[in-house]
PLY file of the C-alpha trace (Angstrom):
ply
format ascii 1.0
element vertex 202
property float x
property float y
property float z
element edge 201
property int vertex1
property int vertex2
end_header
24.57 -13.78 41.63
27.34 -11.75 39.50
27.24 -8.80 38.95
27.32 -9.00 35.29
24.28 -10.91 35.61
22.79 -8.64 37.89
22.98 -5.54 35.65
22.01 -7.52 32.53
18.54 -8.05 34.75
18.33 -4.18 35.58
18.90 -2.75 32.22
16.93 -5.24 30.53
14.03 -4.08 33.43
14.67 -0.60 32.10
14.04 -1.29 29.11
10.98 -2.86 29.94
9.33 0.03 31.42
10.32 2.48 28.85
8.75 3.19 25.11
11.73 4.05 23.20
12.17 4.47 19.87
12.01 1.31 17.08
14.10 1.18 14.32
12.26 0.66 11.10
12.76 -3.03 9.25
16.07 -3.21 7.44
16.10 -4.91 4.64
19.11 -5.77 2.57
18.96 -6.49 -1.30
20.86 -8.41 -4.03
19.16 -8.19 -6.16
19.31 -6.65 -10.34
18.95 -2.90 -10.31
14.97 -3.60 -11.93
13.71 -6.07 -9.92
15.57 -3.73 -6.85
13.60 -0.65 -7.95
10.29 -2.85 -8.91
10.63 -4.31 -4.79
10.70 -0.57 -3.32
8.45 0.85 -5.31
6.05 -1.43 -4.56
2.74 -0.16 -3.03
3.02 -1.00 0.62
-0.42 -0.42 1.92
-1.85 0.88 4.85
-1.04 -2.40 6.88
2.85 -1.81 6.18
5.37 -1.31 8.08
8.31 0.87 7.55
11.23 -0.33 5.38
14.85 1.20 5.28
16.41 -0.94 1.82
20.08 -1.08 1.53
22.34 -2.81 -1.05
24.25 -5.35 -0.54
27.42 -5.41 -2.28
27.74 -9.47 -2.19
26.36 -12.79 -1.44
29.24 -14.94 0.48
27.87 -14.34 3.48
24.04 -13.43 4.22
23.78 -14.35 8.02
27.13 -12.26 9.09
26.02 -9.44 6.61
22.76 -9.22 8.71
24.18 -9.24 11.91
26.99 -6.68 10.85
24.68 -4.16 9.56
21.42 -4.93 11.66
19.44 -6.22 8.89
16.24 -8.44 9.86
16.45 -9.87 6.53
18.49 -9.95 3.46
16.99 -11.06 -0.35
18.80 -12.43 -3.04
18.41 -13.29 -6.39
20.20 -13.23 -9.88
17.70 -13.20 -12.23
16.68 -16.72 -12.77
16.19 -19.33 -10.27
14.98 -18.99 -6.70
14.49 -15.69 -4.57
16.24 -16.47 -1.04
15.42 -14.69 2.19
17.41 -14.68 4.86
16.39 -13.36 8.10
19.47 -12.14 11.29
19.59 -15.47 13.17
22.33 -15.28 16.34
23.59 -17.84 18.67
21.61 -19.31 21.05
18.35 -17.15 19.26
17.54 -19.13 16.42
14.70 -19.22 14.12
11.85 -21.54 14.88
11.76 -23.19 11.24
14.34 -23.38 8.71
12.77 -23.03 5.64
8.77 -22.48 5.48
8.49 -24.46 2.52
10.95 -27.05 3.45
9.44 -30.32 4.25
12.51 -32.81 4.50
12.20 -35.19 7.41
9.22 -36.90 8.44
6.03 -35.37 9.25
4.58 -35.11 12.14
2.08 -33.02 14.08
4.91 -30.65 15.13
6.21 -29.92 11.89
2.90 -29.40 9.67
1.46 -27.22 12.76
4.51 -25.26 14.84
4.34 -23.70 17.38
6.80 -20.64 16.17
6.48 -19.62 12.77
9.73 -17.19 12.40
11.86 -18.67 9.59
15.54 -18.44 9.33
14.50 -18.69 5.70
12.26 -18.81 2.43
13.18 -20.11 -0.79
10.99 -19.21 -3.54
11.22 -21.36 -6.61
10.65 -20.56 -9.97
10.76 -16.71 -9.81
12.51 -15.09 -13.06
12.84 -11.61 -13.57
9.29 -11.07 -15.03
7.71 -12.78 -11.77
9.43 -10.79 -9.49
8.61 -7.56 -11.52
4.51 -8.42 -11.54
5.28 -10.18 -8.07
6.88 -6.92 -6.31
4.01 -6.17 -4.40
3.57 -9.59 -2.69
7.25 -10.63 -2.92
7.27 -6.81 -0.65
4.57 -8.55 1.51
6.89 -11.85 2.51
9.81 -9.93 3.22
8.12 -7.92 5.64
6.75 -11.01 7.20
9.72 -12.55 7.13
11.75 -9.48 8.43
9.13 -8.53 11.60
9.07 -12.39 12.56
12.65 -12.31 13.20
11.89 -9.96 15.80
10.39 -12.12 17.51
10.81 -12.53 21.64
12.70 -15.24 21.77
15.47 -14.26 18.68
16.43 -11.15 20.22
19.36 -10.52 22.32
19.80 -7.09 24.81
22.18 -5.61 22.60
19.22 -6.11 19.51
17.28 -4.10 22.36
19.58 -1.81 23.00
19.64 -0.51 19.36
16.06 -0.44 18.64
15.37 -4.08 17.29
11.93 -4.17 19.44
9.34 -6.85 19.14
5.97 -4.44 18.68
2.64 -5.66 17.63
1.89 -1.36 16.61
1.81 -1.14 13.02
3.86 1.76 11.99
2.95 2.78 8.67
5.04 4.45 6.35
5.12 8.22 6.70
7.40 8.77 3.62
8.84 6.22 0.49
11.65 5.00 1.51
13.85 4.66 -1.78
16.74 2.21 -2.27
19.69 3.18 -0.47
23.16 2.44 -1.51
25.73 -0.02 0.48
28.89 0.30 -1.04
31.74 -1.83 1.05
35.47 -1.00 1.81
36.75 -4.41 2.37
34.54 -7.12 -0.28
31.29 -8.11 0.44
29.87 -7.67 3.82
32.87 -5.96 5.42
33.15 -2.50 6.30
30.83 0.13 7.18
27.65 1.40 5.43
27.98 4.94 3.98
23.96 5.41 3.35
22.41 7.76 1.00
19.25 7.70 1.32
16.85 9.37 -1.51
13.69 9.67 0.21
10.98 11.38 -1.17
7.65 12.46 0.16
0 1
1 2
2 3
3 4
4 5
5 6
6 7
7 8
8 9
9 10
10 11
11 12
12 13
13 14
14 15
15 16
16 17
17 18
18 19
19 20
20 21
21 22
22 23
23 24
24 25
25 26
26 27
27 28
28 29
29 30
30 31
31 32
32 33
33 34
34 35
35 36
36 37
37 38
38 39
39 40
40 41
41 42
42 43
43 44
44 45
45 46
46 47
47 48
48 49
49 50
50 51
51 52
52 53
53 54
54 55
55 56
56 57
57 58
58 59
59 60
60 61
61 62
62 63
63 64
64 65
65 66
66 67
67 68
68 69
69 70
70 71
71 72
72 73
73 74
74 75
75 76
76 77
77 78
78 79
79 80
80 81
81 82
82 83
83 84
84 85
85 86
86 87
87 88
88 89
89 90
90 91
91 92
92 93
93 94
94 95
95 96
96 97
97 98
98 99
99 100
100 101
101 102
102 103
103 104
104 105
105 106
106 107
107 108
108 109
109 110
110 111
111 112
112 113
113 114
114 115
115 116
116 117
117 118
118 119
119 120
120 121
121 122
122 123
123 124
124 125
125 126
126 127
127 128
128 129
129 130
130 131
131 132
132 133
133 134
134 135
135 136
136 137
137 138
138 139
139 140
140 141
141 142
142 143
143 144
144 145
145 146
146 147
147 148
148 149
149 150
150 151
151 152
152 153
153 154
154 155
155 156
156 157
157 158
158 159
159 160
160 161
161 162
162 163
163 164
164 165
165 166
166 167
167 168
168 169
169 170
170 171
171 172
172 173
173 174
174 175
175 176
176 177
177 178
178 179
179 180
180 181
181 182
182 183
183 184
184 185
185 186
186 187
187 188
188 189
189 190
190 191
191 192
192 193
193 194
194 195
195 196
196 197
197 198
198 199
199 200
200 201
């Protein structure tokens, strides 16, 4: 047994045994600044859970944007065409679909009825600008799927632990809007670190 090992075991034990605090979803958007506002604004409900929304300042590279800045999902979309999701996917913790709506390959039992549901992704066709406008309030409701699935037991990692990514089946509603908070990056798109501002209001 090394000790690495070993200590991996007893911290991860600790953690077990402890309620500590959860970091609310993180969501990252690129998205234009009215279908961005639209999104947030967006009544939640009481089932909802609480959403921190950052900008993204690019597109190059969704999956190492998530796992840079601890988003469980990042949404894109440029006005026309499809709105993509993308949830934090790491090595050796993948997602248990690819694509919900994706159904390439043949079909079998497995694939129209899986046993994991977390998706490294959803595509959603057709959406313009008006859609996603009228849309914002389901659109709000997939993300947050998508985003709490990907904290699911088997794609998290100690460290996600560690810094509050928690699998929790406790609803936490909203206490407060959360408004759109600004990402701007040093080094391009998805380098650097976040300087937040957030705008929260009661």
């Amino acid at each position: 047994m090394s000790v690495m090992g070993d200590g991996r075991r007893r911290l991860e034990a600790w953690l077990a045994g402890r309620t500590l605090p959860t970091r609310p979803l993180r969501v990252g958007l690129c998205l234009p600044d009215d279908e961005a506002d639209a999104l947030v604004s967006a009544a939640a409900g009481d089932t909802a859970s609480r959403i921190e929304w950052f900008r993204m300042g690019g597109w190059d590279d969704p999956v190492g944007t998530c796992r840079r800045h601890l988003f469980d999902a990042a949404v894109y979309h440029d006005g026309e065409g499809p709105v993509r999701i993308v949830t934090l996917e790491r090595p050796d913790h993948a997602a248990g679909v690819v694509e919900w709506a994706d159904l390439v390959g043949p079909l079998t039992f497995g694939s129209l009825f899986p046993g994991r549901v977390d998706p490294a992704a959803v595509v959603i066709e057709g959406a313009s600008t008006t859609r996603v406008r009228q849309g914002a309030g389901l659109l709000r409701a997939l993300i947050e799927a998508s985003a709490t699935l990907s904290r699911s037991e088997h794609r998290l990692t100690l460290a996600d632990r560690v810094l509050g990514r928690r699998v929790t089946d406790v609803i936490e509603p909203p206490r407060r809007a959360l408004a759109l908070e600004e990402l701007p990056f040093d080094g391009g798109p998805g380098d650097g670190t976040p300087r937040q501002r957030s705008r929260g209001t009661r």
